[in-house]
C-alpha positions as CSV (number, residue, x, y, z in Angstrom):
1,X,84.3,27.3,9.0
2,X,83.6,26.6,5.4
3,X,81.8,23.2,4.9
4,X,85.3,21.9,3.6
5,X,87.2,23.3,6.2
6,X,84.6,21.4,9.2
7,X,85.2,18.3,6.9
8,X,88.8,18.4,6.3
9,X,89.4,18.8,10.2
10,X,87.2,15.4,11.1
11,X,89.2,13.5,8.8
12,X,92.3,14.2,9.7
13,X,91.5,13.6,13.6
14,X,91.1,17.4,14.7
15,X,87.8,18.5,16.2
16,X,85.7,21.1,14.1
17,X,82.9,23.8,15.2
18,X,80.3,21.1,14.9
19,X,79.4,17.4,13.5
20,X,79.7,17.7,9.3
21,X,77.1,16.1,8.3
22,X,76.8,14.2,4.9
23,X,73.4,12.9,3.7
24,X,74.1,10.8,0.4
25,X,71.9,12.4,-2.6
26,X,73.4,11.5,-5.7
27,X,71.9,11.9,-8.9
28,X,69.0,9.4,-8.1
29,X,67.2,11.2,-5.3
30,X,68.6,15.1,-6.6
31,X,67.1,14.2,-10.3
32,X,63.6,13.8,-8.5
33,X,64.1,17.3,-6.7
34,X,64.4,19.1,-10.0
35,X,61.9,17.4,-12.0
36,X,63.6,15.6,-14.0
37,X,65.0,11.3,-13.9
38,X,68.2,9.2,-14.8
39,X,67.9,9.3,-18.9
40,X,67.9,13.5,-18.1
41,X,71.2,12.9,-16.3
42,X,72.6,10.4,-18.8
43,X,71.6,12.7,-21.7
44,X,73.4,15.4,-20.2
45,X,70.2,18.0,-19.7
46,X,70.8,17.9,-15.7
47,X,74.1,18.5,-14.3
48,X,75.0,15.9,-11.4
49,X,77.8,18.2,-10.0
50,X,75.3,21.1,-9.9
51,X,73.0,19.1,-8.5
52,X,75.4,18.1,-5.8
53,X,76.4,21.6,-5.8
54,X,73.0,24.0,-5.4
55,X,71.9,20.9,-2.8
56,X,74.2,21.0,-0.6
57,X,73.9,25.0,-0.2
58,X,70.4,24.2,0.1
59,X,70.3,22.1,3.2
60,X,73.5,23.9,4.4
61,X,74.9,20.5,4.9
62,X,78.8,19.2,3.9
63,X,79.3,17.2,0.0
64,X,81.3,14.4,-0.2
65,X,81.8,14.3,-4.3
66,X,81.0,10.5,-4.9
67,X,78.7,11.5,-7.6
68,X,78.8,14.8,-9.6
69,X,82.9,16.3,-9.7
70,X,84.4,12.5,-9.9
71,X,88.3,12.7,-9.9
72,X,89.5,10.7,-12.5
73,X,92.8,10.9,-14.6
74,X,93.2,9.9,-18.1
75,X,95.1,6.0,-18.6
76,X,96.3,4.6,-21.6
77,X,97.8,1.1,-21.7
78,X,100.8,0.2,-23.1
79,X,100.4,-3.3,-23.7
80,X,96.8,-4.0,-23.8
81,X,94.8,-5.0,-27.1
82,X,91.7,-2.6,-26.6
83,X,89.4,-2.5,-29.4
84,X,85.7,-2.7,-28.0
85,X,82.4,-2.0,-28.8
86,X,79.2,-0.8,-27.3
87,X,75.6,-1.7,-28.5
88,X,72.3,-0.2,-26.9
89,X,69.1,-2.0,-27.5
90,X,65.9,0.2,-26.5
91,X,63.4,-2.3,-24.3
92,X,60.1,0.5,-24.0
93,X,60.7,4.1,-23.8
94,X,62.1,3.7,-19.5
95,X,64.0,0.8,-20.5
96,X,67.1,0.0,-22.9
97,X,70.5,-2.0,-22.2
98,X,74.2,-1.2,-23.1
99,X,76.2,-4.3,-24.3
100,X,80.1,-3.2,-23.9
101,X,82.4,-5.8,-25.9
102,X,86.2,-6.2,-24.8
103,X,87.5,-7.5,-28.0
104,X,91.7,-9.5,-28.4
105,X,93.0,-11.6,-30.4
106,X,92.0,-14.5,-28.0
107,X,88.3,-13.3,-28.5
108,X,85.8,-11.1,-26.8
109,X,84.0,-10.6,-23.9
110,X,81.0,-8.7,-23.2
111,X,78.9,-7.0,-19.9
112,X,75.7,-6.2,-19.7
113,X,74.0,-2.8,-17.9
114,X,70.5,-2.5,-17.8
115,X,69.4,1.2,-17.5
116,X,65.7,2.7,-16.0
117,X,64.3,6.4,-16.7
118,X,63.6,6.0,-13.0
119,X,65.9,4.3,-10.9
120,X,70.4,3.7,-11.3
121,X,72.2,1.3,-14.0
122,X,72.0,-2.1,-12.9
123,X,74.8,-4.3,-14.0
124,X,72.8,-7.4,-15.6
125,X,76.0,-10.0,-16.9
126,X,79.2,-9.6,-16.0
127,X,82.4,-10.0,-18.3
128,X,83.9,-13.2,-17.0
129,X,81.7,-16.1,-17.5
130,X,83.8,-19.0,-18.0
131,X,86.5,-17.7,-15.4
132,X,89.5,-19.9,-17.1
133,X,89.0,-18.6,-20.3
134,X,87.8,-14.9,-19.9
135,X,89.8,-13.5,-17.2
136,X,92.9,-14.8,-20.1
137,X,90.7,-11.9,-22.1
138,X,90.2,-9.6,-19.5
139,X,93.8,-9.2,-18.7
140,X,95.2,-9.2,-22.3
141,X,92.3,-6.5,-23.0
142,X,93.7,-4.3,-20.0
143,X,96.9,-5.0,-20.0
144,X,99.7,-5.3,-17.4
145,X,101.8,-1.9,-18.4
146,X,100.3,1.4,-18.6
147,X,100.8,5.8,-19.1
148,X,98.5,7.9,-17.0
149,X,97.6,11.5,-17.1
150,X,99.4,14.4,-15.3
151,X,96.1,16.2,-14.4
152,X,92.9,15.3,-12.7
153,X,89.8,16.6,-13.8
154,X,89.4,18.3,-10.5
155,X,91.5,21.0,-11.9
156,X,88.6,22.2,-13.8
157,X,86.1,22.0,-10.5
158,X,85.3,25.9,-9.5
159,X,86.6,26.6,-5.6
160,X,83.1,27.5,-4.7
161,X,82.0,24.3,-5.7
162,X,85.0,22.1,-3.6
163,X,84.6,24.4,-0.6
164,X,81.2,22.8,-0.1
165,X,82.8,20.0,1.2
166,X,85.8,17.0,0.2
167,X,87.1,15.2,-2.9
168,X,87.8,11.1,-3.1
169,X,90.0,9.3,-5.6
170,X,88.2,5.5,-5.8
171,X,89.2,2.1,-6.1
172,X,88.0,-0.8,-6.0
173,X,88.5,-3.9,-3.5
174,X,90.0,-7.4,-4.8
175,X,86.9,-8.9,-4.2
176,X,84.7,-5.8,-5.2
177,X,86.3,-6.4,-8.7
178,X,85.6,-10.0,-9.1
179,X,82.3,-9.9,-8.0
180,X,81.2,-7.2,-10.6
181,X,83.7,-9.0,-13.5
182,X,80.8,-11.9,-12.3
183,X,78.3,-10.4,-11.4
184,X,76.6,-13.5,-9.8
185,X,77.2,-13.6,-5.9
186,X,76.4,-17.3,-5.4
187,X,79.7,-18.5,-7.7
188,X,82.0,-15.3,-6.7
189,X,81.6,-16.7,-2.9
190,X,82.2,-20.2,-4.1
191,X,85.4,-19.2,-6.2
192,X,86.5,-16.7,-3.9
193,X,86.4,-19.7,-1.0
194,X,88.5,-22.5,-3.4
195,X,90.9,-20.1,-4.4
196,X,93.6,-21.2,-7.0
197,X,96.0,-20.0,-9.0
198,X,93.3,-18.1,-11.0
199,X,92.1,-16.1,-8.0
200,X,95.7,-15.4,-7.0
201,X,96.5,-14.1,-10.6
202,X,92.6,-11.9,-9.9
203,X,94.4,-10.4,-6.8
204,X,98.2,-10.2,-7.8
205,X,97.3,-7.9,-11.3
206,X,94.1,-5.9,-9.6
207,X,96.6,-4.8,-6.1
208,X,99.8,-4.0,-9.6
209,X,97.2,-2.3,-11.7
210,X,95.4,-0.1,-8.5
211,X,98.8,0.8,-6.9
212,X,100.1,1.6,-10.4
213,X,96.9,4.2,-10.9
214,X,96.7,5.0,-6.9
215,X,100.9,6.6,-7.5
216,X,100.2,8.0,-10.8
217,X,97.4,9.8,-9.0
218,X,99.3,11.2,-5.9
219,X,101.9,12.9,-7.9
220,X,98.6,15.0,-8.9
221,X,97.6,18.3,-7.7
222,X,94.9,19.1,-6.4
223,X,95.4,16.0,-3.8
224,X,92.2,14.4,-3.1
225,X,90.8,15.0,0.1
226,X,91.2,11.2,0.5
227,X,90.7,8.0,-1.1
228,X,88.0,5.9,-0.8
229,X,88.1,2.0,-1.1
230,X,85.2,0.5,-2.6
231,X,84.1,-2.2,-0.7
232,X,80.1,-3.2,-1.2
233,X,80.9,-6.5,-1.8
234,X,83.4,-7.1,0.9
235,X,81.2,-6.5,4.2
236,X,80.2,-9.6,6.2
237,X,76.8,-9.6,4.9
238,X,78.2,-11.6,2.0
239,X,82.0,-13.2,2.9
240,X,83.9,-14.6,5.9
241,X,86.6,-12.2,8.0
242,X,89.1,-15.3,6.4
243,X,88.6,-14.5,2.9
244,X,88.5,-10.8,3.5
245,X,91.9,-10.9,5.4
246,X,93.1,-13.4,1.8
247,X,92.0,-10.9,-0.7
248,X,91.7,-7.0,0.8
249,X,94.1,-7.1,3.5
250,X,97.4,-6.4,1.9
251,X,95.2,-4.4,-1.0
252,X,94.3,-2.1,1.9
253,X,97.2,-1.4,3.5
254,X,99.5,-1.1,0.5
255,X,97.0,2.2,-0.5
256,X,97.2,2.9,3.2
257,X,101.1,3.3,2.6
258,X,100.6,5.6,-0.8
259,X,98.2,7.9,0.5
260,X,100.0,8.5,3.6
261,X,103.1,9.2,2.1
262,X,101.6,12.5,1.0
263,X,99.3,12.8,3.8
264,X,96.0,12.3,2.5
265,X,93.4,9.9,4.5
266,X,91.9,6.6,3.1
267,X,88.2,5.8,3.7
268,X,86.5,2.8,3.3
269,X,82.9,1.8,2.4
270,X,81.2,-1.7,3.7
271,X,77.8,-1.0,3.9
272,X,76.0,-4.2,5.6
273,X,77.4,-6.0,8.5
274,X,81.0,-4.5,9.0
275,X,81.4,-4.7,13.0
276,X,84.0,-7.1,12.8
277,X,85.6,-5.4,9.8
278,X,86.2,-2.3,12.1
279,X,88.5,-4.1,14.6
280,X,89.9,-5.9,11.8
281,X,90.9,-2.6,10.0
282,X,91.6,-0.8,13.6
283,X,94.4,-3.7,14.4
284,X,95.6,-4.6,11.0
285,X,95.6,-1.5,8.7
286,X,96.2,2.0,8.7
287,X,92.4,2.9,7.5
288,X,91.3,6.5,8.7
289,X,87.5,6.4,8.2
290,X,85.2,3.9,7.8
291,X,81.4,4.6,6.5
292,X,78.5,3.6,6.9
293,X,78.5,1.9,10.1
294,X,75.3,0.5,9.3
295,X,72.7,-0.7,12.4
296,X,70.5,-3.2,12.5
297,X,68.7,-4.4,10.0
298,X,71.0,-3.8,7.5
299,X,74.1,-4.3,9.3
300,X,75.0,-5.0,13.0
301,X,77.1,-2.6,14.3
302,X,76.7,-0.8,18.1
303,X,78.2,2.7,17.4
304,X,78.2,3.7,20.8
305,X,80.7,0.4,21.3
306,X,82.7,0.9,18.1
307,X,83.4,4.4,18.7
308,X,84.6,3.6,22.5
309,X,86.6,0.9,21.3
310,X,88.0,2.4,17.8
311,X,87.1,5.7,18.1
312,X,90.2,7.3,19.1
313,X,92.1,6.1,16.3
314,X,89.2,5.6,13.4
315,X,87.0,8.2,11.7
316,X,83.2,7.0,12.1
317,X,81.0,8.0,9.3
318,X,77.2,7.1,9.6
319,X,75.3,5.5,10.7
320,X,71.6,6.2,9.7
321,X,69.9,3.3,7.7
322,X,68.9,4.9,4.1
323,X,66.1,2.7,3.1
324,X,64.0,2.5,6.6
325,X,64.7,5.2,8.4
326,X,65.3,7.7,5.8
327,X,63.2,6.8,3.1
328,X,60.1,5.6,5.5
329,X,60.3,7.0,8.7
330,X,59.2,10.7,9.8
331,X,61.1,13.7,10.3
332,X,61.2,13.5,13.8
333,X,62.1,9.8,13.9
334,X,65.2,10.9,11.7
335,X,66.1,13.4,14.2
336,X,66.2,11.5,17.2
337,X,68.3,8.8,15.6
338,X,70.8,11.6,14.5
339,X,70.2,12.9,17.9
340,X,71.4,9.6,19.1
341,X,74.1,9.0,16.9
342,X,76.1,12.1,17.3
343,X,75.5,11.4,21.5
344,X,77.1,8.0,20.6
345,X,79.8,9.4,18.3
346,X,80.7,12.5,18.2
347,X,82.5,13.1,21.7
348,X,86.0,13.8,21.2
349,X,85.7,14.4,17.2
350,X,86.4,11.8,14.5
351,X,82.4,11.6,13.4
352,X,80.9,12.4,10.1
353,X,77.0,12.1,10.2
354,X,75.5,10.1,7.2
355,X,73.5,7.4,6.3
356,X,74.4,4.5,4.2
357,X,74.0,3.8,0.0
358,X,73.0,6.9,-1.8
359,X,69.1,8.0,-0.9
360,X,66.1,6.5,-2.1
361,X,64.4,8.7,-5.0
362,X,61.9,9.1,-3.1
363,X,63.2,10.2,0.0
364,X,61.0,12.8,1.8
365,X,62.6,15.7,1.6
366,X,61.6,16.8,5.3
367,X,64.0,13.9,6.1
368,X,67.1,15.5,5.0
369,X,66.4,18.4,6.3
370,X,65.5,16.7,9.6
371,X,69.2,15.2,9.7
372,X,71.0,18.5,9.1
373,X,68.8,20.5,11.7
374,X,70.1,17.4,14.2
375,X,73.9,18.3,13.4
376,X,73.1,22.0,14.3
377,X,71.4,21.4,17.4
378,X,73.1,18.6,19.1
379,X,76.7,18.6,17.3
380,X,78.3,21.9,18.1
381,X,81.5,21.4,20.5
């Protein structure tokens, strides 16, 4: 089986030749590998999809193209007032910021990303800071109308490169987007928790826009290999099962609907404590995979009891923690635990090996390889 083939199968329930297993470089750890950092990615003298590419023949592993061939296709509003602007102030020669203004007739807005020669764009101030007033700017920036492309910039990716593994077409949760529109956890929970007419106006436009883009995007070929809901913000490391029923449920299973209509899967991403979000999405969506099943510390989820409960219904992708076990621990400590995981998951099918958020730069490379071997030796069926 090609790594795309093994991957493909997983998803969609069938059982492959052997666990595919998924360690998440992006652009951070693979810039490292070839000598280079984040400003030679930006600047366009290292390739993040050949990167992704020449690693993954490397460790003979599976991609999942988060980082490197992004689908995207092209959007133009119809009724928005987008004029904007972009200033980039240099700090020292491994700092600088990037000021993006969202300019109306009602005024302007501006965000704030802080980037490092070293380590990945930080977002620094968000666009909404005085919610009444700029989300009113936000939304007549964006628009509530729009055109969208009729191709998708995988149409360009060479089949060598997608047979190394699957393709995702992202959005973002309700309360993913109003977290990074303010970029300040402490008021997003507190706003999120009053609610209002605001926050219902923040849901009711993001679920019209997404669908909009999410339909525009399934009349596409290539199909993604499946569509991945963005949900960092939306594990139970930062919000109650309440407000994540209030604001993602109906989000979720309205994409749920779209994708399967042409048969593609939808995965979804809560990295920290998500054990309750699984039975939630077992009984109350359509969800197909759900990564990265993170264990203590970072999250609290028992994959052993998730996959007997969920597991004959729900993809489980994970569940190795990135930045104690992968980054810090030694190559046979990362074997055993993906020794253990695929003993936990991978009976049966439906189990993708991988760890959580992209790797640590410096990740030992010994590591990786480590993980791999474990999917060789213990996850043939």
């Amino acid at each position: 089986m090609t790594p795309r083939e093994r991957s493909m199968k997983v998803l969609h329930g069938e059982i492959p030749d052997r666990v595919p297993v998924m360690p998440g470089f992006g652009s951070w750890y693979a810039s490292r590998i070839y000598g280079g950092d984040m400003f030679d990615v930006a600047e366009g003298r290292l390739s993040a999809a050949d990167m992704m590419s020449e690693l993954t023949k490397k460790y003979g592993c599976e991609m999942w193209y988060w980082q490197g061939y992004i689908d995207t296709i092209s959007e133009k509003s119809l009724d928005g007032k987008q004029e904007s602007r972009v200033d980039k102030v240099w700090i020292n020669d491994d700092n600088y910021e990037e000021t993006i203004a969202l300019i109306t007739p009602s005024g302007e807005i501006t965000a704030t990303y802080r980037y490092n020669r070293i380590n990945p764009a930080v977002n620094i101030k968000g666009f909404i800071v005085e919610p009444n007033r700029d989300w009113h700017i936000y939304r007549e920036f964006m628009g509530d109308n729009w055109e969208f492309g009729t191709t998708t910039t995988l149409s360009d990716v060479p089949k060598e490169a997608l047979d190394l593994g699957v393709t995702c077409y992202g959005i973002r949760l309700p309360v993913d987007l109003w977290k990074d529109l303010r970029c300040d956890t402490g008021v997003t929970l507190t706003e999120l928790y009053d609610g209002g007419t605001l926050m219902d106006e923040m849901k009711e436009w993001h679920t019209h826009y997404s669908m909009s883009v999410l339909e525009a995007r399934m009349k596409i070929d290539p199909l993604p290999d499946m569509i991945h809901l963005q949900g960092s913000s939306s594990s139970l490391s930062m919000i109650s099962p309440d407000i994540y029923r209030k604001y993602n449920l109906e989000f979720i299973q309205r994409a749920c609907e779209i994708a399967h209509s042409k048969n593609v899967p939808v995965q979804i991403h809560h990295c920290g404590k998500s054990a309750k979000l699984v039975e939630i999405l077992y009984h109350e969506t359509d969800v197909d995979v759900i990564h990265p099943l993170e264990s203590f510390p970072g999250g609290d989820v028992d994959l052993a009891e998730v996959k007997k409960k969920f597991g004959d219904k729900i993809v489980l992708m994970g569940n190795l923690n990135t930045y104690e076990l992968m980054l810090k621990g030694s190559p046979s400590e990362v074997k055993d635990a993906a020794k253990k995981a695929i003993n936990d998951a991978a009976e049966g099918g439906r189990f993708i090996l991988a760890n959580g958020d992209q790797l640590g730069r410096d990740t030992p490379e010994e590591n990786i390889i480590a993980m791999v071997e474990a999917a060789y030796e213990y996850g043939c069926y």
